[in-house]
ZAGU-411695 format. One record per residue (C-alpha): residue number from 1; residue in one letter; z negated, x negated, y. Coordinates in nm, 4 decimals, always signed. Last residue first. Example, Ala and Ser with C-alpha at 12.3 -4.5 7.8 and 13.67 -1.06 7.14 Angstrom:
ZAGU-411695
<2 s <-0.7140 -1.3670 -0.1060>>,
<1 a <-0.7800 -1.2300 -0.4500>>,
***
This chain:
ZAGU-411695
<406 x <-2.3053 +2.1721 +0.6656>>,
<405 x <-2.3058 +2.2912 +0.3471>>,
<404 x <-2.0896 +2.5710 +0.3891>>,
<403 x <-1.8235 +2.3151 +0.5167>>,
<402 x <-1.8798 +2.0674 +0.2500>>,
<401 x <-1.8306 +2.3545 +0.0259>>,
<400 x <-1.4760 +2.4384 +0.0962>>,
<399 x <-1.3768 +2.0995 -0.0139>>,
<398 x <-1.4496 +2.2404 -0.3630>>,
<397 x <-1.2702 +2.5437 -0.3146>>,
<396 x <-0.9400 +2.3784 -0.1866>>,
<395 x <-0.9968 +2.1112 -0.4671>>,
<394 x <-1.0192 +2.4034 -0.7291>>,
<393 x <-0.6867 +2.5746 -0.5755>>,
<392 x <-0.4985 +2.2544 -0.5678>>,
<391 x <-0.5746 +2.1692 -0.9689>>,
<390 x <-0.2964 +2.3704 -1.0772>>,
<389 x <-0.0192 +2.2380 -0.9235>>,
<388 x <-0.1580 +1.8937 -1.0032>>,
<387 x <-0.1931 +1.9814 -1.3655>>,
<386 x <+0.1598 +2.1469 -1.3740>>,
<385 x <+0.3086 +1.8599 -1.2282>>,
<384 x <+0.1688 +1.6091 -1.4436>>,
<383 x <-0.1344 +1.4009 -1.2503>>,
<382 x <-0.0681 +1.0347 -1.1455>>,
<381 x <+0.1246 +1.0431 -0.8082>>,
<380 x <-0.0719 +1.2003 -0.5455>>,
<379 x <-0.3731 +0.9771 -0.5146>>,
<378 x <-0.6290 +1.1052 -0.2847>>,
<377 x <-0.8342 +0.9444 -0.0585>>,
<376 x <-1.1494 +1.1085 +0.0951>>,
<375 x <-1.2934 +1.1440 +0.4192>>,
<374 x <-1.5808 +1.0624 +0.6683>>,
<373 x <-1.5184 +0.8905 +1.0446>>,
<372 x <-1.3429 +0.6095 +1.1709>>,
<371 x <-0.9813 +0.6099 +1.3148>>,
<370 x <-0.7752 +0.9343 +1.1914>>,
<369 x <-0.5057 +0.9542 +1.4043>>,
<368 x <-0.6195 +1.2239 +1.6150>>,
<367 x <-0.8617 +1.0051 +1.6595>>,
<366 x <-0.6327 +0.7523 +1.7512>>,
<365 x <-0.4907 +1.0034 +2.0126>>,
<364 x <-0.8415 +1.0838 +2.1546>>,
<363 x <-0.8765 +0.7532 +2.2634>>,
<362 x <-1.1879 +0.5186 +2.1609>>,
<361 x <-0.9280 +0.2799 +1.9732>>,
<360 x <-1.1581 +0.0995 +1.7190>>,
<359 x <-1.1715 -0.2841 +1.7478>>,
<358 x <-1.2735 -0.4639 +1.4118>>,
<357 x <-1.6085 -0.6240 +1.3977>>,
<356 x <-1.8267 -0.3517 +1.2441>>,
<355 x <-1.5524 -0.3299 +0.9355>>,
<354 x <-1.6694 -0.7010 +0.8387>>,
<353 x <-1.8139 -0.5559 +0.5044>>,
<352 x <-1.4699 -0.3825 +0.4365>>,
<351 x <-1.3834 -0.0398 +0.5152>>,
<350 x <-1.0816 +0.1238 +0.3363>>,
<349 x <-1.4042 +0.2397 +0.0375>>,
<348 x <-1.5410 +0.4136 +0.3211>>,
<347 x <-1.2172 +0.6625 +0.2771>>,
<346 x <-1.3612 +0.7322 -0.0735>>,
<345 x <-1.1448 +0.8367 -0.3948>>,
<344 x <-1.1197 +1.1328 -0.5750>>,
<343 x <-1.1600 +1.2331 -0.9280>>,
<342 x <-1.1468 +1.5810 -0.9836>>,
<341 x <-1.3456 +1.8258 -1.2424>>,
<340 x <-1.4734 +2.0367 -1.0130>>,
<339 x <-1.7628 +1.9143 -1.0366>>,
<338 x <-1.6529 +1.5511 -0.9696>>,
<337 x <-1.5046 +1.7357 -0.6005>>,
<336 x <-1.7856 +1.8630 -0.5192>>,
<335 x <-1.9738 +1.5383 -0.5412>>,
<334 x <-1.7129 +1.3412 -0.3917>>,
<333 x <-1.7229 +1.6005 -0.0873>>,
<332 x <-2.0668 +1.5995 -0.0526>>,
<331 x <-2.1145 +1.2151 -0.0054>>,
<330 x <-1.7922 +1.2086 +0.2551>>,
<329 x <-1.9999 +1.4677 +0.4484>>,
<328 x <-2.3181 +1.2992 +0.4281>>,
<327 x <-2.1474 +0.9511 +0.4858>>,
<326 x <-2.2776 +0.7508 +0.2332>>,
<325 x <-2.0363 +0.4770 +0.2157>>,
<324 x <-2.0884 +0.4337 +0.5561>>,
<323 x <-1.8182 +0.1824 +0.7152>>,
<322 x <-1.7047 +0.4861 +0.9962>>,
<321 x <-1.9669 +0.6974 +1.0845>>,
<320 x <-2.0373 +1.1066 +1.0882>>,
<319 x <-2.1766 +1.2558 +1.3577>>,
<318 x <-2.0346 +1.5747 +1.4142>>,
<317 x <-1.8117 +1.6765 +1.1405>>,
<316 x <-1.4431 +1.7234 +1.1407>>,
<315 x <-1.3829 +1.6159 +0.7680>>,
<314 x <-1.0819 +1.4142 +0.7229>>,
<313 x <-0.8302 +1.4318 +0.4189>>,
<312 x <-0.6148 +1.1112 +0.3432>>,
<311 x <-0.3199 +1.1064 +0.1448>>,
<310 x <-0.1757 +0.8888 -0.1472>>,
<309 x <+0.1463 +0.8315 -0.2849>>,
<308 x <+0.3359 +0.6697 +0.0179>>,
<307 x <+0.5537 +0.8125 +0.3023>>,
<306 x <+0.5507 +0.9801 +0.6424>>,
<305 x <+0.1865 +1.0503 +0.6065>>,
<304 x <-0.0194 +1.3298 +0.8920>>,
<303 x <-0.3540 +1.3027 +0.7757>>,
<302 x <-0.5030 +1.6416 +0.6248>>,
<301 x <-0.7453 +1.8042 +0.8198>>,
<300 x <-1.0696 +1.9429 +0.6960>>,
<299 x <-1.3277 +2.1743 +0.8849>>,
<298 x <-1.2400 +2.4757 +0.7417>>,
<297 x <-1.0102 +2.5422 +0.4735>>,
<296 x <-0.7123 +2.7810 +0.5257>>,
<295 x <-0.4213 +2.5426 +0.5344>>,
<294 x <-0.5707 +2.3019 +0.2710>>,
<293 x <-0.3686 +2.4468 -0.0053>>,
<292 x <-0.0212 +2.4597 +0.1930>>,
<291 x <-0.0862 +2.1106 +0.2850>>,
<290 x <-0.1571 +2.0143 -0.0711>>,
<289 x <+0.1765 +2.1579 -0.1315>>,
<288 x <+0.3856 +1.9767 +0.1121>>,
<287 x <+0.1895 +1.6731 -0.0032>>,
<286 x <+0.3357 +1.7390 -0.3580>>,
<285 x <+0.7010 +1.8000 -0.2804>>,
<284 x <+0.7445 +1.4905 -0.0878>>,
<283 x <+0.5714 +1.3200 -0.3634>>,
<282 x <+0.8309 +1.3965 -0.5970>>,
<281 x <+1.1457 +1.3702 -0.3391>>,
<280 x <+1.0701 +1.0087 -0.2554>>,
<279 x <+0.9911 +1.0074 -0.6642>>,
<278 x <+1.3036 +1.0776 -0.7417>>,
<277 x <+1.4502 +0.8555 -0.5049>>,
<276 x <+1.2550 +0.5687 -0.6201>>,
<275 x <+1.3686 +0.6672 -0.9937>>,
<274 x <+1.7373 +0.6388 -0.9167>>,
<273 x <+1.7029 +0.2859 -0.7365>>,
<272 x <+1.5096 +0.1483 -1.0037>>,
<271 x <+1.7584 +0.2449 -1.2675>>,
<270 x <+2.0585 +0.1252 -1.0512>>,
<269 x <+2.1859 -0.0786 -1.3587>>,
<268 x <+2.1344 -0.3960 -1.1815>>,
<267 x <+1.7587 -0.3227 -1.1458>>,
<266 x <+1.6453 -0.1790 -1.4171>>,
<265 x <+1.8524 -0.4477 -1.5975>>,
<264 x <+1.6424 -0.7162 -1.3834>>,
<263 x <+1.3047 -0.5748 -1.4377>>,
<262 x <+1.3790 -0.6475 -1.8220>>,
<261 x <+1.5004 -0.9786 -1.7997>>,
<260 x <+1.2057 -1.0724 -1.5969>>,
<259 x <+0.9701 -0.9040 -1.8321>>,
<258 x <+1.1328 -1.0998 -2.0811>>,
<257 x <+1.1470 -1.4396 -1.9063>>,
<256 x <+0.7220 -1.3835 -1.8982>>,
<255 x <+0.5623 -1.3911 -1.5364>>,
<254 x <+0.3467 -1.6449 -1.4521>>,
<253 x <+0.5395 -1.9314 -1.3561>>,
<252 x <+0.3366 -2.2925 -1.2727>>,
<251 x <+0.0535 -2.3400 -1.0856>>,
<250 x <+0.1534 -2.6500 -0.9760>>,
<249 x <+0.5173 -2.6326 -0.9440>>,
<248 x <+0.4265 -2.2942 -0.7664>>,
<247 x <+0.2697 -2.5004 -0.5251>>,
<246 x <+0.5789 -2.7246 -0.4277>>,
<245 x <+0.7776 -2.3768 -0.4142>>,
<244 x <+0.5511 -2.2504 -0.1712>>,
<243 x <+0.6122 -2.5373 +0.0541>>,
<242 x <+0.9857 -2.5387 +0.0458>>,
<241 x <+1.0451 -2.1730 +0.1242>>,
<240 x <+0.7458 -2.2385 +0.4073>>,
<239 x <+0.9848 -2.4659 +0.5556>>,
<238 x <+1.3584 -2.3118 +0.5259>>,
<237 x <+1.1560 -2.0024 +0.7257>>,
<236 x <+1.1944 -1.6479 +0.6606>>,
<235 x <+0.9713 -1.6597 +0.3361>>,
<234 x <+1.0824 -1.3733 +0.0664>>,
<233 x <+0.7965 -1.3574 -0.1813>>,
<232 x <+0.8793 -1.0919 -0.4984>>,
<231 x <+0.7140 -0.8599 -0.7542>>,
<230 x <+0.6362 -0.8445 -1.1309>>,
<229 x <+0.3202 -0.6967 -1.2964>>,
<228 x <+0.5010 -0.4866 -1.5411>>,
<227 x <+0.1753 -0.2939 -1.6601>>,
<226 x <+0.1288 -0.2006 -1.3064>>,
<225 x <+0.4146 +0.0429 -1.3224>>,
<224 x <+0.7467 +0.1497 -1.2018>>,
<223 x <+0.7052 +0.2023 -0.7853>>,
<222 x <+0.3076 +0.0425 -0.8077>>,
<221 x <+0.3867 -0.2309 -0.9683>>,
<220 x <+0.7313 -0.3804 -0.7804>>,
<219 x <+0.6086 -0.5871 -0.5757>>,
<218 x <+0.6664 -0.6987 -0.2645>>,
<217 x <+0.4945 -0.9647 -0.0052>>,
<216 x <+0.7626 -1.0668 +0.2995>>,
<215 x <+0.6949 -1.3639 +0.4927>>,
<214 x <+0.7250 -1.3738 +0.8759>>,
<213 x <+0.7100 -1.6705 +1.0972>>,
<212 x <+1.0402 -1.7682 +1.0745>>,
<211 x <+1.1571 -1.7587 +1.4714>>,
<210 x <+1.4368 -1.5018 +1.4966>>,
<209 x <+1.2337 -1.2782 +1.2698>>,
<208 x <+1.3726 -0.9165 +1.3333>>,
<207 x <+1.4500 -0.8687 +0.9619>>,
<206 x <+1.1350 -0.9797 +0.8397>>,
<205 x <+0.9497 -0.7378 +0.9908>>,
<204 x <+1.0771 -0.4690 +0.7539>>,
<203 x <+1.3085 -0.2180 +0.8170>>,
<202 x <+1.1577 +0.1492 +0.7870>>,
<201 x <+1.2844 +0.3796 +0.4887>>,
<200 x <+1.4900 +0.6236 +0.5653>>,
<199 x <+1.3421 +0.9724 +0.7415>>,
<198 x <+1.0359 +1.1711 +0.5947>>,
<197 x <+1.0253 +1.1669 +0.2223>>,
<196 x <+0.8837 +0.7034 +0.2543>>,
<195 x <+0.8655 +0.6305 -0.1040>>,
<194 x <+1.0417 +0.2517 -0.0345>>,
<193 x <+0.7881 +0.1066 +0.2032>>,
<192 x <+0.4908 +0.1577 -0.0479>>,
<191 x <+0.2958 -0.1569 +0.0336>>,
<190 x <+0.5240 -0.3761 +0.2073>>,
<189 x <+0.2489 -0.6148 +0.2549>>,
<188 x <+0.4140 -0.8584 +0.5383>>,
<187 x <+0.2136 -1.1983 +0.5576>>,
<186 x <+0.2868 -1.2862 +0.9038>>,
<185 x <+0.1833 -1.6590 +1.0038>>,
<184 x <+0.0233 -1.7717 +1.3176>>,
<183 x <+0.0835 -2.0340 +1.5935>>,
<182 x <-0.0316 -1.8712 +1.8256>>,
<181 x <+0.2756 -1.8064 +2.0827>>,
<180 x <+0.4767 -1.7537 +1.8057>>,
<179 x <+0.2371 -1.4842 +1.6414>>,
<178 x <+0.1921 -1.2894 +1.9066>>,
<177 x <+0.6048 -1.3204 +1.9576>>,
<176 x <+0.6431 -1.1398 +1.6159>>,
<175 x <+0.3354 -0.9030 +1.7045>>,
<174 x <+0.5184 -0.7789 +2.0148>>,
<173 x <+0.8317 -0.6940 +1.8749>>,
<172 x <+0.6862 -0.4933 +1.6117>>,
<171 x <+0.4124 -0.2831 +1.8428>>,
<170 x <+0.7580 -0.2638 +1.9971>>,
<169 x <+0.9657 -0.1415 +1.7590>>,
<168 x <+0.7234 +0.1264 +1.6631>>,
<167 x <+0.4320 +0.0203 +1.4064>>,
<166 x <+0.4149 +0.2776 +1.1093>>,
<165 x <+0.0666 +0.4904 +1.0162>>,
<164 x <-0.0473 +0.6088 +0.6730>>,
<163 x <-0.4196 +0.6187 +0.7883>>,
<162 x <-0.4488 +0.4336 +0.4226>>,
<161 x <-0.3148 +0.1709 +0.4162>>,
<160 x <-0.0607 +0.1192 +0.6695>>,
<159 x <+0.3392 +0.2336 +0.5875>>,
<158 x <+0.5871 +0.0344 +0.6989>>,
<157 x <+0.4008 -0.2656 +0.9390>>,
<156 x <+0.1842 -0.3103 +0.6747>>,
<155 x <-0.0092 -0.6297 +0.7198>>,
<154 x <-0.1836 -0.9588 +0.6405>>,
<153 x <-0.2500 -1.2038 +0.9504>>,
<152 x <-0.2391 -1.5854 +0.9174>>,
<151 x <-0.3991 -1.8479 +1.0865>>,
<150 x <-0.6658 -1.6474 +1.2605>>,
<149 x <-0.6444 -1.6636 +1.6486>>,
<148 x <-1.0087 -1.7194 +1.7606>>,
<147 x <-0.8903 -2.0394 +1.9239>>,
<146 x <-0.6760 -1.9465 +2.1566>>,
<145 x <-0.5843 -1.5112 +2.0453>>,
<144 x <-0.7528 -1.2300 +1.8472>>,
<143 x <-0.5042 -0.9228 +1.8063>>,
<142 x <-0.6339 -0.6097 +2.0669>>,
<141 x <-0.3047 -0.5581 +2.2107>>,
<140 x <-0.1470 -0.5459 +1.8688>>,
<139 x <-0.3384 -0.2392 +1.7314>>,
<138 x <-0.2258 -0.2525 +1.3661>>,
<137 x <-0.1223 +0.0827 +1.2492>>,
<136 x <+0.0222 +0.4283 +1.4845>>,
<135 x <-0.3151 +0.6218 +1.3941>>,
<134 x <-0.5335 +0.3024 +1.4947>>,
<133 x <-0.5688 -0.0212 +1.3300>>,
<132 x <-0.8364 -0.2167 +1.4507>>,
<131 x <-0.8002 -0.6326 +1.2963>>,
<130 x <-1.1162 -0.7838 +1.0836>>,
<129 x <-1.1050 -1.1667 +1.0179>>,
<128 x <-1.1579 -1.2455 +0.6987>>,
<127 x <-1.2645 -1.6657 +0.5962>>,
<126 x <-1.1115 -1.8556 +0.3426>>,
<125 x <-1.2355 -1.9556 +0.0077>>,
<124 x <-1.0176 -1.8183 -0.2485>>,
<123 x <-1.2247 -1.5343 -0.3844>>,
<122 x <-1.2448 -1.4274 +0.0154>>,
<121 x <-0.8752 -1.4519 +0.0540>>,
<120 x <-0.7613 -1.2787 -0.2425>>,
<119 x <-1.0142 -0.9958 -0.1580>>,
<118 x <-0.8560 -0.8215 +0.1172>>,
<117 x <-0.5393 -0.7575 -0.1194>>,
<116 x <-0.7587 -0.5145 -0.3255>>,
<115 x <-0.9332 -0.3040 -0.0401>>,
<114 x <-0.6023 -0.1863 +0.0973>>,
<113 x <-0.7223 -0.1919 +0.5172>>,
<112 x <-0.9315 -0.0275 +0.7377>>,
<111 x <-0.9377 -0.2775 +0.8840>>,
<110 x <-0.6280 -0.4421 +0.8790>>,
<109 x <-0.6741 -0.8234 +0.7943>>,
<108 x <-0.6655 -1.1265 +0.9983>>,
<107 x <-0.7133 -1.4431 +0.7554>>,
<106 x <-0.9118 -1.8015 +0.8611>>,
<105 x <-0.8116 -2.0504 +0.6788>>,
<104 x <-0.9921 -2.3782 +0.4572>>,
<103 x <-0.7371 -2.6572 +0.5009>>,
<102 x <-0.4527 -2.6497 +0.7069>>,
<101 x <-0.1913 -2.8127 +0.5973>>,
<100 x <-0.2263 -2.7606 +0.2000>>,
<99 x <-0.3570 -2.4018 +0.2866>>,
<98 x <-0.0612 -2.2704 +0.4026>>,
<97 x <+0.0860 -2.3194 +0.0366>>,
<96 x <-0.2398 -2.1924 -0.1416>>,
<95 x <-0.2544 -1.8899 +0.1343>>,
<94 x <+0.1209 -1.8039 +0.0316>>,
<93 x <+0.0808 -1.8848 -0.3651>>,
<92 x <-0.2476 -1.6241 -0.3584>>,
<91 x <-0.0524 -1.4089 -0.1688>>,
<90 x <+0.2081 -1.3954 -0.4260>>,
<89 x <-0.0193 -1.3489 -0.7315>>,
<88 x <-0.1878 -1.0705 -0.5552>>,
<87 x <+0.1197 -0.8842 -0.4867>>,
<86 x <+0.3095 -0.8861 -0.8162>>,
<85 x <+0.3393 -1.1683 -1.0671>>,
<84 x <+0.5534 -1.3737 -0.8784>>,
<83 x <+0.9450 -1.4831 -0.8155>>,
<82 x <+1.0724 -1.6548 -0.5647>>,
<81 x <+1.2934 -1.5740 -0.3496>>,
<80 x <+1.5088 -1.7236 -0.0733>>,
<79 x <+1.7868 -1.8642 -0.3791>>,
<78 x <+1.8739 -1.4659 -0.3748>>,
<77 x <+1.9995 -1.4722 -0.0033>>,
<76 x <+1.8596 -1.1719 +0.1898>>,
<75 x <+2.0326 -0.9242 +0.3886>>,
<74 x <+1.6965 -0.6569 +0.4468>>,
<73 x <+1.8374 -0.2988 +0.5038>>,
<72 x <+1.5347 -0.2277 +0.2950>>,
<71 x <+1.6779 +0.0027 +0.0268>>,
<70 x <+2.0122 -0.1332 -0.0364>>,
<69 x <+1.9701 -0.5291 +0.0667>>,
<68 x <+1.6373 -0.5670 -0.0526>>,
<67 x <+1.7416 -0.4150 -0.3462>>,
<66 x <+2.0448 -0.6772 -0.3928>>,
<65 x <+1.8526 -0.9198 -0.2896>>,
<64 x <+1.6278 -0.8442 -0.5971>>,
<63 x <+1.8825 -0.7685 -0.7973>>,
<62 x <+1.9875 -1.1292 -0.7710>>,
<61 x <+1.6327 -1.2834 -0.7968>>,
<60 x <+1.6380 -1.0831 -1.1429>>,
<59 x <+1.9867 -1.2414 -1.2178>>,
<58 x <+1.8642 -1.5989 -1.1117>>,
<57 x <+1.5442 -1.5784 -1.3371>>,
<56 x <+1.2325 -1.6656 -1.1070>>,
<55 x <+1.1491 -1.9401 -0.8623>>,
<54 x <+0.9794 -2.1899 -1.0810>>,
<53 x <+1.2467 -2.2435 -1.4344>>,
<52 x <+1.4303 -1.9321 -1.4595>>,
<51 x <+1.3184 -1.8722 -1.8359>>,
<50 x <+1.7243 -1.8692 -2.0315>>,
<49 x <+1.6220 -2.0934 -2.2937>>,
<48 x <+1.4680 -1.8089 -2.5365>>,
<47 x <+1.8236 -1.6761 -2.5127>>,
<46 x <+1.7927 -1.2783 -2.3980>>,
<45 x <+1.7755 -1.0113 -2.6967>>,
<44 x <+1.4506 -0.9066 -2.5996>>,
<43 x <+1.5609 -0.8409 -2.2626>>,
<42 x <+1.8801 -0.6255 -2.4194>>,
<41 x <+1.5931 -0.3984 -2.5926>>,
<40 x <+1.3715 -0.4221 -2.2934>>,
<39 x <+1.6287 -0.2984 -2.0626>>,
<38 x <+1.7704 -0.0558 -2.3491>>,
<37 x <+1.4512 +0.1371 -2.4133>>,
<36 x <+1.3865 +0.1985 -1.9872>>,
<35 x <+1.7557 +0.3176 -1.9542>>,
<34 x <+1.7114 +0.5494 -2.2745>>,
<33 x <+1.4332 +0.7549 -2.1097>>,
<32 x <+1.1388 +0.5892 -1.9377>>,
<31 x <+1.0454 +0.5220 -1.5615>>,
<30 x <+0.6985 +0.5069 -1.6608>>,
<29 x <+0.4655 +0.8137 -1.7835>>,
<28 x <+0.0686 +0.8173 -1.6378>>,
<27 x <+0.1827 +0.8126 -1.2533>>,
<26 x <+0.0421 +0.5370 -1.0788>>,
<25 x <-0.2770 +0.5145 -0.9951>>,
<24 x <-0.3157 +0.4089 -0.6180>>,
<23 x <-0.5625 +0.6533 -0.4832>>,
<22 x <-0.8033 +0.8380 -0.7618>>,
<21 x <-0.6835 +1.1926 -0.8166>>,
<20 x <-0.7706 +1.1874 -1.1210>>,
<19 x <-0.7547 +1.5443 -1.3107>>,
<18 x <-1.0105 +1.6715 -1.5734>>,
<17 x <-0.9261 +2.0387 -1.6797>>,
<16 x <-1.0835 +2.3547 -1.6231>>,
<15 x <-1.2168 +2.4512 -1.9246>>,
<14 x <-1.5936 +2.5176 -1.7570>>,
<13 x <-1.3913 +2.7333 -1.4474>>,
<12 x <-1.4252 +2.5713 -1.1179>>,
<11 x <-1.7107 +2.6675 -0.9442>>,
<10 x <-1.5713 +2.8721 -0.6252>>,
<9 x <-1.6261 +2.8260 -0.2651>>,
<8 x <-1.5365 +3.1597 -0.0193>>,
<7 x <-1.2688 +3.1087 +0.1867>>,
<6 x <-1.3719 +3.1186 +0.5378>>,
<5 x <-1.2172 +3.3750 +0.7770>>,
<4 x <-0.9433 +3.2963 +0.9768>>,
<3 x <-1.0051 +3.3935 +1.3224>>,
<2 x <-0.9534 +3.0434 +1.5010>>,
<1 x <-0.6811 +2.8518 +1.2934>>,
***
């Protein structure tokens, strides 16, 4: 606010202790306590026959649907799913299956975008087509159509990484008939849908289908931890069902009957559900207090995020430019920050190498937004609380300096 005066930058103190703030770790403990001990104790215990064959074990499909169902609003029949080894591995089986008919593919991906998930499709062969996202997610209007069209497009309608933005019904609405009209398959990331503190959790895409040209990616890594590697494909159409389980045939399951077992007591037991509303209320907590901490330093602005574990801080400098990883500003704030004694991540880092391609929204709204420009990631869910609540004050300071330094 105009008037304030500027904090003054502090070192942090020589004891102060390391905290990673890194975007996308999850927190350090799992879900654990006696539920966590008896899923893997009764999964242990599970007949060495029961492996559910291609698709996944029929009681983990089950709670599946059944999670779908509770925390998605998403009706979905268990025999729909299939079974994978997280996001990745389920992508992989989507562009294998689409693939089969249509040889090498060209892939429409939000730019910026999850780095991780862009590089399936590279490492496989196809081609990346970069889409403009603006402060409300994928900008629709400005999707590639005729023969530029890519065959499929990877999103997240819910919660886009990492602006944080949510398409409105009809950003929705539109991209469903974009993709009739051209022929084009939705690959639905819904990266983070459930930890959404402001409002219930948004619908997904797949539940306004009417013409089966949506598929739904979900895992369940990042909500209990990566170390489960387990998560979900939920085609709309009878078609693509049957396609994707011809490949998995081929590549066979890759997720263990006891980790199956496992995920599926955490499941039917309302474990899962428990813990996501814990951490709903968690993170909630934690980006009300970073906002409280970055109240009085200048020149940074904190993303507005309905959801998620991560946030994005801008830097209001003249000048800076989207897709350079050395961004003075960005540069500076790293810097400060690893002196500190915090690990952040880089906005840049959103940007792929075809970044230069992907429509940018020139309007002050999407700036608002947070389209282009310097900024750092940080990842809200690893650190203990008392770390995290102590840490705020040294990341206020150390952000402090990339004003000073200006």
């Amino acid at each position: 606010a105009p008037g304030r005066p500027d904090p003054v930058p502090a070192p942090a103190p020589a004891s102060a202790p390391a905290v990673d703030l890194r975007p996308g770790l999850p927190r350090t403990t799992r879900i654990g306590g006696a539920a966590w001990r008896s899923a893997w104790r009764r999964a242990a215990a599970a007949p060495e026959a029961e492996t559910g064959g291609l698709t996944g074990l029929p009681d983990l499909r089950a709670g599946i649907a059944e999670h779908l169902r509770l925390m998605r609003g998403l009706p979905t029949d268990p025999a729909a799913l299939l079974v994978t080894a997280g996001s990745r591995d389920g992508l992989e089986l989507i562009l294998h299956a689409l693939a089969a008919t249509r040889g090498t593919l060209s892939i429409g991906v939000e730019t910026p975008g999850y780095p991780g998930l862009r590089r399936v499709p590279q490492v496989l062969g196809h081609r990346i087509v970069p889409l403009g996202v603006d402060g409300n997610g994928l900008r629709v209007d400005a999707l590639p159509t005729g023969a530029a069209a890519p065959d499929a497009v990877i999103v997240t309608p819910s919660h886009q990484y990492p602006l944080g933005g949510s398409l409105s019904l009809d950003r929705r609405l539109a991209l469903l008939e974009w993709a009739r009209n051209e022929d084009a398959l939705i690959i639905e990331d819904d990266f983070n849908s459930e930890l959404r503190y402001t409002g219930a959790p948004l619908p997904p895409l797949s539940a306004i289908d009417p013409h089966g040209r949506t598929v739904l990616l979900g895992t369940f890594s990042r909500l209990l931890s990566p170390d489960l590697a387990v998560g979900f494909v939920r085609p709309t159409g009878a078609a693509l069902l049957a396609e994707l389980r011809d490949v998995r045939e081929v590549l066979g399951m890759r997720v263990s009957a006891t980790t199956q077992h496992a995920v599926a007591h955490l499941l039917a037991d309302g474990t899962v559900r428990r813990h996501t509303r814990t951490e709903r209320l968690r993170l909630g907590r934690r980006r009300e207090a970073l906002l409280a901490a970055m109240l009085d330093v200048p020149g940074v602005r904190v993303l507005p995020m309905h959801g998620g574990s991560d946030a994005v801080i801008r830097f209001d400098t003249a000048g800076s430019h989207r897709g350079r990883a050395g961004a003075d500003p960005e540069a500076r704030a790293v810097a400060a920050c690893a002196d500190a004694g915090i690990t952040v991540g880089r906005l840049s880092a959103a940007w792929g190498a075809e970044s230069q391609a992907a429509p940018v929204d020139p309007s002050p709204a999407a700036a608002v937004g947070g389209v282009g420009g310097a900024g750092i990631v940080l990842g809200l869910a690893r650190p203990a609380d008392g770390a995290f609540s102590a840490m705020l004050p040294r990341l206020a300071s150390a952000l402090a300096t990339v004003h000073h330094t200006r």
